[in-house]
N, C-alpha and C positions, 0 to 999 in steps of 0.2 A: 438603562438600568437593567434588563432583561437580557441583555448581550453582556453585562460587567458582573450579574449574576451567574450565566453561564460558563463563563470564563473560568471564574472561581469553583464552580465543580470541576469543569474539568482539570483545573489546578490541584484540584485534591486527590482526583483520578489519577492522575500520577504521581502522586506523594504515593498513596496506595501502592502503585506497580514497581515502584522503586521499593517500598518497607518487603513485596513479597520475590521481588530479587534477591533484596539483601538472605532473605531467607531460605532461597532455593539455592542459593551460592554457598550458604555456610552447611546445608545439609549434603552437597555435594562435596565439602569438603573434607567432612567427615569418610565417606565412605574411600574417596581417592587413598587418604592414608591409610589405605587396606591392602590397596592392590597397586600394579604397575601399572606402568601408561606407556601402549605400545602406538609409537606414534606411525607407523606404518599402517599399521591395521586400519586407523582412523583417518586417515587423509587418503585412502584408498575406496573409505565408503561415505566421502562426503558429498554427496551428486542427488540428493534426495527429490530435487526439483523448486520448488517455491525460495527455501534458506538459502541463503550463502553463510555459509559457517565459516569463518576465518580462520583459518588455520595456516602454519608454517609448512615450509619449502624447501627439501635440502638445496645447499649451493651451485646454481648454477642450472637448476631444473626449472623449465617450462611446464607451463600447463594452460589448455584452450579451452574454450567451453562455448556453449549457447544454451541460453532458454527460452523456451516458450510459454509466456503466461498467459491465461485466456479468464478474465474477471467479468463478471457478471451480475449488473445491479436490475430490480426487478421491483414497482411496485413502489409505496412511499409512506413514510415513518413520520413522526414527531413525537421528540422526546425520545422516551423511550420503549424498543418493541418487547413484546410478553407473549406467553402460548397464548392466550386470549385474543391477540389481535388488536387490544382496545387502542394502541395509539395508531395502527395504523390510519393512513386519511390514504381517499380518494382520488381518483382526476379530475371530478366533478365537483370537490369539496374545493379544491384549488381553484380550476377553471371558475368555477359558479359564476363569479365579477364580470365573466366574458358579456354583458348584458347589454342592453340600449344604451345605457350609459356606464362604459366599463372602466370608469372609476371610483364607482360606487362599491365597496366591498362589501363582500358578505363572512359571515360566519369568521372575520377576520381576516381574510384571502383578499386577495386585491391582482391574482397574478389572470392573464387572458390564456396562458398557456402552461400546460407542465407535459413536465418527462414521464415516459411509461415506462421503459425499460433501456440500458446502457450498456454496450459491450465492449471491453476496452482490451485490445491483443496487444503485449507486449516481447519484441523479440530483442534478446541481451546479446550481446558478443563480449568477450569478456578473455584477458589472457591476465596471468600468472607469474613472478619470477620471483624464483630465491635468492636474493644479493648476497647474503650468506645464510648460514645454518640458523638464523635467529630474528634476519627481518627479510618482509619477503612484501613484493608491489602487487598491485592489481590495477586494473585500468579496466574499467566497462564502458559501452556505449548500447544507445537503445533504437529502436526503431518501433515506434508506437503507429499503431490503429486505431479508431474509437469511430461509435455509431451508436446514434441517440434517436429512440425515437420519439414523439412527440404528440401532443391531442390537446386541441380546441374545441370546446362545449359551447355553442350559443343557444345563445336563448334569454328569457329573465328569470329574475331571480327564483321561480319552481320550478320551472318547465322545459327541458333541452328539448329544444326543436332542430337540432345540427350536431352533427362530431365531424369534426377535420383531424386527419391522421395527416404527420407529419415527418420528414425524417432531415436528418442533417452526419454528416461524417468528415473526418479528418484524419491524417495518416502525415508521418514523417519521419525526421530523424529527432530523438529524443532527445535529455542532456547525457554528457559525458562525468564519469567519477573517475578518481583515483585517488588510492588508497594506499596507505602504510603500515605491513601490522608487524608489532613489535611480540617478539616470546619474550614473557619474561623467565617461564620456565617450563614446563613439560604438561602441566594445565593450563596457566592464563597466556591469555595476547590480548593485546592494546591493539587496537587500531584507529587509526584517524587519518581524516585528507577532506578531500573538498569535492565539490559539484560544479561544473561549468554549465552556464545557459546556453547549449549549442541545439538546444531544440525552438521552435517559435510560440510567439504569444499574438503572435498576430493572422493567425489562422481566420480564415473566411467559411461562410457557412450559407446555402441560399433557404432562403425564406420566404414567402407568396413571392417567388419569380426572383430577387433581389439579395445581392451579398450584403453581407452583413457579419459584423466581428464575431466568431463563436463566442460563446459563454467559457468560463474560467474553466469548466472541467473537461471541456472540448480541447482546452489547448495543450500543446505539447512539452510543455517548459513550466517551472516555475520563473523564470526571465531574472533569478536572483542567483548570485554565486553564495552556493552554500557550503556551509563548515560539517564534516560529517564525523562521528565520534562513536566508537563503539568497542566492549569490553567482554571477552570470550572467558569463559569456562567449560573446560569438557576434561572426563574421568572415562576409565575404562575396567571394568571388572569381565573379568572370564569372557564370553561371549556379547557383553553388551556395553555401548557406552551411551553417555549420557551428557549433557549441560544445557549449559545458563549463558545465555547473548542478550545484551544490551545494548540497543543502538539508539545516538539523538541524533538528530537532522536540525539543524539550526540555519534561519534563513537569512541575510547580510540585506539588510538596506531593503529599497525598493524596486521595483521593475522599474523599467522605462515608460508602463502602461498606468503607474501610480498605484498599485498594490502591490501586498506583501503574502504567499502563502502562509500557511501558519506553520510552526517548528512541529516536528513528530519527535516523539518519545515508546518506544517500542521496545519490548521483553519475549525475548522466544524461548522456552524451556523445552527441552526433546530427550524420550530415548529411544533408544536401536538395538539392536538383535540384529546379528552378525553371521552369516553362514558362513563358513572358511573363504574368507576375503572374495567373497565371489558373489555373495545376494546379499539383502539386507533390508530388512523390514523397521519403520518407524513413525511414531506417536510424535506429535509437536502439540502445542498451548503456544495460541498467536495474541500477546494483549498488548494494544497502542493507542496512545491517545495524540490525536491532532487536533490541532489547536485553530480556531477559527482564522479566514482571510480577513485583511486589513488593509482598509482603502475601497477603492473602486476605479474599474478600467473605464473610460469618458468614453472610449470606443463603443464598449457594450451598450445594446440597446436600454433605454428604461427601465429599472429592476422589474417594473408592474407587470413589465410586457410577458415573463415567462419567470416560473418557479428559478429554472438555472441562471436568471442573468442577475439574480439579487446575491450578493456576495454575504447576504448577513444568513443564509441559509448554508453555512459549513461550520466544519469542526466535529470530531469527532470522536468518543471513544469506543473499542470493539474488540471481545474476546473469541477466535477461531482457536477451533480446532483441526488439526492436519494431520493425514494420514497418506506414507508414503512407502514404495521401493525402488531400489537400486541394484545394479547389475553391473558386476566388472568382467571385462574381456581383455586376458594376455598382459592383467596389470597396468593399463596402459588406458584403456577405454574405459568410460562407465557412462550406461545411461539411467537415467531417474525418472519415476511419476509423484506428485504428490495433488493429491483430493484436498479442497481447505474451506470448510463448513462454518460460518457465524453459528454462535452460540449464545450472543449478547451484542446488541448496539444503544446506542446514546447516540445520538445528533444535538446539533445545534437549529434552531430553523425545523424545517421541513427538505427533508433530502431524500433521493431513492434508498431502497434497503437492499445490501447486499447478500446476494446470495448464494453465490460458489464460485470458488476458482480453483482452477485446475494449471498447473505445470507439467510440461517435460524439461529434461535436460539432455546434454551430454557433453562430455568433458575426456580431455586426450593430455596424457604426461607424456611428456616429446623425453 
């Protein structure tokens, strides 16, 4: 009941992020019929680091890219965090159950282990083609890192007499996308296409001495072919341009591990400041909601055994904000940083709370 209640905010949570698209699209719409839309200027400074902003390709032009993203989870939440602090919990409010007999829960916790902090480096490869002047491909691929570390409280139920610090990591090849985005005119593109599971779910992890299947956010894949669907607007006045991107991630079927990630729903709204096609400074609004995992891996140890191996501790919503720039060289080159700050989260469960990620980029029109 508690999970089918959550569900339903977060269900509502995106009714909301959808009613305030619709709203940032129509106020953007307005100002577009003011000015021109010089599609040069803007496909020349889209390299900001974290976004991919979909944009068109004259016919028959290349374009390469890579990024670097470096996300960083710290600490741990329920429900929801406030400047107060008050929902944060503990390692020890988790751990506590680690006791004589550590099935005995306390304070509601039943777990013998939790995460303390996660760091997960993602590196994109990414090319570009404009089939003609109006739809243009993209294909990415990833190569993921991740490193969790981890703590054991014993004792009973007052008294820790022991902390065991722990670590585990994982590294690979990610999944693969490819994308088709449609102009339909000088502001919007359409685009959609699909995700391949070419990264693994069956990642290993040791543990006192012994492999053992990592936890779901250890592994490198969602192990499902998903449907990816997303809807661009971007306007340009004098020196600045600005838009509205929409992207769902929809998840097909089940893994082979007997779970399902949950779909994301995601709203980017950005604008930018333009130096003569050569720097370019920009503000983004990051808000998504993802939706909790369904099933459970038979591989995974015991949910009890540690906070990450219980799949009823996902799902999520969270409003960032991001602050970037870009730099082009000979027309041809550009490279990006972008800073990207929570400003609000919602969990489901008990999960780490995020706390900064950082991108670079760079990107080469052949």
């Amino acid at each position: 009941m508690a999970i089918l209640q959550s569900n339903t905010t977060l269900l509502k949570r995106t009714t909301q992020l959808i009613i305030h698209a619709t709203l940032l699209s129509a106020t953007s719409l307005v100002f577009a019929a003011e000015h021109s839309y010089d599609r040069s200027t803007i496909a020349s400074n889209q390299n900001d680091g974290n976004l991919v902003i979909h944009h068109q390709h004259d016919r028959g032009q290349w374009m390469v890219g890579y990024k670097y993203v470096n996300s960083y989870m710290d600490g741990l939440i329920r429900g929801s965090d406030d400047s107060e602090g008050k929902d944060e919990v503990s390692s020890q409010d988790i751990s506590r159950s680690a006791t004589a007999n550590p099935l005995t829960p306390v304070a509601g916790f039943n777990y013998l282990m939790s995460p303390t902090d996660m760091t997960t480096q993602t590196h994109m490869l990414m090319a570009m083609y404009g089939y003609n002047n109006d739809i243009s491909l993209m294909f990415m691929t990833h190569l993921v890192q991740k490193s969790m570390n981890m703590v054991t409280h014993i004792g009973n139920a007052t008294t820790i007499s022991n902390t065991i610090n722990s670590s585990m990591d994982t590294s690979g090849i990610g999944d693969s996308l490819f994308t088709v985005m449609l102009n339909f005119n000088e502001n919007w593109t359409n685009s959609f296409g699909f995700s391949l599971p070419t990264g693994s779910i069956n990642q290993k992890v040791i543990m006192n001495g012994v492999s053992v299947q990592a936890p779901y956010q250890m592994q490198l894949s969602s192990g499902t072919f998903d449907f990816l669907q997303s809807i661009t607007y971007s306007g340009v006045s004098g020196n600045y341009d600005w838009g509205v991107q929409e992207n769902f991630t929809y998840r097909h079927g089940v893994n082979n591990n007997g779970y399902v990630l949950g779909n994301r729903f995601e709203i980017n709204t950005w604008i930018r400041r333009i130096y003569s096609n050569q720097l370019s400074i920009s503000a983004r609004i990051n808000m998504f909601n993802q939706s909790s995992t369904q099933g459970r891996d038979a591989k995974i140890l015991n949910s009890t055994t540690a906070l990450s191996f219980d799949s009823a501790n996902s799902g999520r919503h969270q409003t960032n904000i991001a602050f970037g720039i870009s730099k082009n060289f000979n027309e041809r080159h550009s490279i990006g940083f972008e800073y990207t700050k929570p400003i609000m989260q919602e969990v489901l469960g008990v999960q780490m709370k995020s706390q900064h990620k950082v991108a670079l980029s760079w990107s080469y029109q052949l």
